[in-house]
N, C-alpha and C positions, 0 to 999 in steps of 0.2 A: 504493500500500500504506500511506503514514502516515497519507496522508487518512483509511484507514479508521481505524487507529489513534488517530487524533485526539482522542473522545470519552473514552479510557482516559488517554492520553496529559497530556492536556488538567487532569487534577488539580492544583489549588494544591499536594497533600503531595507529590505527584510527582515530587522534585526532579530525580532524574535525567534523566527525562523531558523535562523541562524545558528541561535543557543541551542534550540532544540533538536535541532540535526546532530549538533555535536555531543546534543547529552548521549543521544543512542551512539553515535560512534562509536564511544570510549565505553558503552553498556551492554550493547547488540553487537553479538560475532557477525552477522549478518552482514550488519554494515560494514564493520572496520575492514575496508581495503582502502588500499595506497591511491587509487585512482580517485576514488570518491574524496578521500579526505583531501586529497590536493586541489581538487574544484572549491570544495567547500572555504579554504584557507586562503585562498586565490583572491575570493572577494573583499578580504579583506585590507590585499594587499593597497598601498598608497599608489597614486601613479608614476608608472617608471619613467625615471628622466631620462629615458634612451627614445620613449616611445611617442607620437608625434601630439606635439601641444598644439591646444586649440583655445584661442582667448575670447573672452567675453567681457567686454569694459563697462564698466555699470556706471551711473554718474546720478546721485541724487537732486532733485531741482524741487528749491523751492523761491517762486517770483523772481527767477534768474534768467527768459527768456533770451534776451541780448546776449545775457554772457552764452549759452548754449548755442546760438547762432556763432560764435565766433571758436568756440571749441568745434564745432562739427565743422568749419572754414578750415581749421587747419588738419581736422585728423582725413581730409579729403587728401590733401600732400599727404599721405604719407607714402612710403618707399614700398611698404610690405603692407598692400590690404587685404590680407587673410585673417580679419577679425570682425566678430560683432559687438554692433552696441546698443545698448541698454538703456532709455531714459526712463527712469521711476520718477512721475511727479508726483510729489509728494503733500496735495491736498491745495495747490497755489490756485490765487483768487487770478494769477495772469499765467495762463497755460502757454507753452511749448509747443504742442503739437503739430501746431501748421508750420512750423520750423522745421520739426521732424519730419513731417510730412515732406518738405521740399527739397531734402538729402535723401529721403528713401532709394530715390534711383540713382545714386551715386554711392551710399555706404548701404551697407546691411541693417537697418535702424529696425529696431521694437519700442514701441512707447508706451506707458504702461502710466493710468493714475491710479492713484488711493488718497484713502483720505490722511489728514495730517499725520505722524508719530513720529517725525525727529529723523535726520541721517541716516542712525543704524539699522532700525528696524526696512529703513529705503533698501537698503542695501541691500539687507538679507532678501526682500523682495525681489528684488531682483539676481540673486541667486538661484533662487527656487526657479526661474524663468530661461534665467542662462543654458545654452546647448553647449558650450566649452566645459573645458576639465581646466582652467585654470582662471580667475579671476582677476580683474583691474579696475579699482575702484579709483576715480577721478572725480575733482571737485569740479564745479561747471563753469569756474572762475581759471581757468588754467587753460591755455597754449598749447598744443603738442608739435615740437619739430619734427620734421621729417622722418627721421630714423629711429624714433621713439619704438615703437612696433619691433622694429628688428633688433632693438638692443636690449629689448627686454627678451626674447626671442634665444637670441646670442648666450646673453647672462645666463638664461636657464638650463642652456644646452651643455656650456661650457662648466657652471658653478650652480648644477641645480640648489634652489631653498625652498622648503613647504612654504614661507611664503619670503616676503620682497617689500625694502622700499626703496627710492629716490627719490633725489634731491630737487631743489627748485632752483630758479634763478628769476631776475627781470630781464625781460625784452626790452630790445630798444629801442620800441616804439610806447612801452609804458611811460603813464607821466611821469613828475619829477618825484610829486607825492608818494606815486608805486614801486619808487624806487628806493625814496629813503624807508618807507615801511617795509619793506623787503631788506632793506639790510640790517632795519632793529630786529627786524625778525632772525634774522641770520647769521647776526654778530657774533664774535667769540664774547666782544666788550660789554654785550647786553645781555645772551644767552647762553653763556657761558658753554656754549658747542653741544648743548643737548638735542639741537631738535635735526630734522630731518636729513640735513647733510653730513653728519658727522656720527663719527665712531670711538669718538674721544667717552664715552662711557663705559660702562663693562658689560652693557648688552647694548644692541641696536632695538630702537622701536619705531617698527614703520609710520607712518601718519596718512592716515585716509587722502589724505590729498594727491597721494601718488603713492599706491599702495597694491599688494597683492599676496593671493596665495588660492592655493591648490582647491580643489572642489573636496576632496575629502578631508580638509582644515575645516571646512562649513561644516558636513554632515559630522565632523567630531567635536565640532564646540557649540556650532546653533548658531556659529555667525556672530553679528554685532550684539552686545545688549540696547537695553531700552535711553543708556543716556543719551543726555541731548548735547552735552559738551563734554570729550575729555572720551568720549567711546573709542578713537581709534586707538588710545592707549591701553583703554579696557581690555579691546579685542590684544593688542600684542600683549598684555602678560596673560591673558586665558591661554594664547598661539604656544608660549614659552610654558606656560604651568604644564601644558599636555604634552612637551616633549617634542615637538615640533622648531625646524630651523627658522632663523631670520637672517637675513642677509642686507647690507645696501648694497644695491649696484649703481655704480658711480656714474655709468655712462648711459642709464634710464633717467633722463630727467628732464622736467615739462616747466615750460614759465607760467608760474601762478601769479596773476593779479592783484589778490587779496582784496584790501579794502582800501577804497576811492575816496574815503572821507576821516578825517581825527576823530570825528565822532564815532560812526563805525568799529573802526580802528579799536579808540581808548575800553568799547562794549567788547568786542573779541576778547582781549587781553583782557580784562575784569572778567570777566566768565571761564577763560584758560586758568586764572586765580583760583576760582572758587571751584572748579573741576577737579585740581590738585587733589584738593579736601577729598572731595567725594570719591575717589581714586583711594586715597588714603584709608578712610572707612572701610572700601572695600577688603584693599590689598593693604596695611598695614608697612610692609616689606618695600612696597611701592617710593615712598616719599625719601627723597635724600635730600645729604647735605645743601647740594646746589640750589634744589626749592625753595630754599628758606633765603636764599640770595636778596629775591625782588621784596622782602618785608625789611630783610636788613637795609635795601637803600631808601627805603619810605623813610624808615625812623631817621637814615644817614644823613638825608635831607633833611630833614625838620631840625636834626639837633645843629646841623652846621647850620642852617639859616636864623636859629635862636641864639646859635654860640656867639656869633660873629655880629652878631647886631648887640650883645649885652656883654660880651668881653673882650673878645678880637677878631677883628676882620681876617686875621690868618687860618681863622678855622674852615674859613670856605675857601682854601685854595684846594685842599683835594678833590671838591667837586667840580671848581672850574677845572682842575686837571681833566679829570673825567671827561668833561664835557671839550674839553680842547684836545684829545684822544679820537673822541667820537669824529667831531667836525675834519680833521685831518684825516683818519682814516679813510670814512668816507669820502670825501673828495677824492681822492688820491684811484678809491676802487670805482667810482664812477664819473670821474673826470668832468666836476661839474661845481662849481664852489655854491651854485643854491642848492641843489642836493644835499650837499655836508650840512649844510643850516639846517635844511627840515628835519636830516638823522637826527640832530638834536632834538629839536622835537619830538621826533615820532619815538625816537630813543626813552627819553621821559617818560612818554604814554605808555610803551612798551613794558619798562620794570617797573613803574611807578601803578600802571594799571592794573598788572598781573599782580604784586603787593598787594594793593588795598584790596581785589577779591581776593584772595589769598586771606589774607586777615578776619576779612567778612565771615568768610568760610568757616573759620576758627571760633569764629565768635559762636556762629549759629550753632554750628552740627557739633563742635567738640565742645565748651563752654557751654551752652544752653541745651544740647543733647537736642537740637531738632531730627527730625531725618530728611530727607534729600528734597522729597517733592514737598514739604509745608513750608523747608526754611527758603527754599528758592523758586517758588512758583511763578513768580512774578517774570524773573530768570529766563527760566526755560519752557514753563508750562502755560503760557498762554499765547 
């Protein structure tokens, strides 16, 4: 009778199925031959990096029209279009579609709404939908060059990882704004080399923005959770807790735009603040030394701008240093002396913003014991 059952049985999603094939194995003389069990164990295996990768790029949208018009412009150039994509709207009152619709005959496009629930759960959406065995999640604020496709392609063939990130840069057709906020973002001086480009940590964690991994990463972790900020880090320590590789590939990397406005901006980095936190709660193990950076330069500031005004003005030369660090550097990397000004600014925003959520965070969920959705609803849940 399982013999018949075999072929139903016999599904990789099958889990249960699964277990109970293998109880009889190891119980039923019947069963136990070498042919059977090695079908059976086969499903389980990950996919081999010998065998031909098929990608599916997912990109969640929400009231980003224009920007997805200008990602689907460039993933048209690309070198190697042997892939699909994905758009998950995700509950926008200003829909993509007819966007989508107007690449359909040029790229392989599926477009897919639902109603609101944040990035991750997009995602996962759009896995479940995916015909590839390996995924690429992209923000719809992001550029892809040419050779993007093939070098992520290359990376997996040459340095398989169950999953993948890369780096970003600015174009240089981004304004001057998207260029200094790309380099607060980027800096060693501001981020002390944690985020996407670097390996200066003791693990790499991809970031949803240019991000990826394997179809059997999904069906063993369930994909993104439910956060609305701070999920793609989620997702890389579930990726690391399960035993699962990370890798950066240096030479997969797309120009992310980010955000157009300080306002914008200064809201990013206060919510990347207070996701720290909730990261924390979760994963304990999670939060290091360098987090606690953007709270020490809050207080850094205020005590030199109190010191110096009531005992000596010498107390704010280390932050002009700082700030005369920042301005030269930059310039120097974008060859532009109002750029170097704005890094200033946007540099501020950047540690100065991620601190005070940071802080906030502390106050709420550690200090007053909220949990996630009462103390920040305001945040992310409406």
């Amino acid at each position: 009778m399982f013999l018949l059952l075999y072929p139903i049985l016999i599904k990789p999603e099958n889990g249960f199925a699964k277990c109970f094939l293998i109880f009889h194995l190891a119980y039923s003389p019947y069963f136990y031959n070498v042919f059977f069990l090695q079908e059976i164990i086969s499903t389980f295996r990950p996919l081999d990096p010998k065998s031909e990768i098929i990608l599916s790029l997912i990109v969640p949208v929400y009231n980003r029209a224009t920007e997805v018009e200008e990602l689907l412009a460039s993933l048209i150039d690309q070198v190697d279009k042997d892939f699909e994509m994905i758009i998950i709207e995700d509950g926008s009152s200003q829909r993509c579609e007819t966007i989508a619709e107007k690449y359909k005959s040029i790229l392989r496009i599926r477009y897919h709404y639902k109603s609101n629930s944040g990035p991750g759960l997009s995602r996962n959406e759009g896995c479940r939908i995916a015909k590839g065995n390996y995924f690429i999640f992209l923000d719809s604020d992001c550029v892809i060059p040419p050779e993007y496709i093939g070098e992520v392609k290359k990376n997996l063939t040459e340095c398989y990882s169950d999953a993948f990130g890369g780096p970003d840069k600015a174009h240089h057709d981004f304004s001057r704004l998207q260029k200094a906020i790309n380099y607060s973002m980027t800096s060693f001086l501001t981020t002390g080399g944690i985020r996407g480009g670097s390996e200066k940590m003791d693990k790499f964690y991809p970031r949803s923005f240019n991000m990826g991994y394997a179809r059997y990463v999904f069906e063993a972790t369930g994909g993104f959770s439910n956060l609305r900020f701070g999920e793609d880090i989620d997702m890389s320590l579930r990726i690391m807790k399960q035993g699962f590789s990370t890798c950066l590939y240096k030479t997969a990397w797309v120009y992310h735009k980010r955000r157009t406005s300080l306002k914008l901006f200064y809201k990013q980095v206060y919510n990347s603040g207070i996701a720290r936190i909730n990261l924390y709660r979760r994963y304990p193990v999670s939060l290091k030394l360098v987090h606690l950076l953007p709270l020490a330069f809050v207080f850094f500031v205020l005590a030199s701008a109190l010191l110096s005004a009531f005992i000596s003005v010498y107390f704010i030369l280390p932050l002009l240093g700082w700030i005369f660090l920042i301005f030269i550097d930059s310039t120097i990397r974008n060859g532009h002396l109002v750029i170097g000004l704005l890094s200033v600014i946007t540099s501020f925003i950047q540690v100065g913003g991620y601190g005070l959520g940071f802080f906030k965070a502390v106050w709420k969920r550690i200090i007053l014991g909220h949990d996630e959705f009462s103390a920040f609803k305001e945040n992310f849940y409406t």
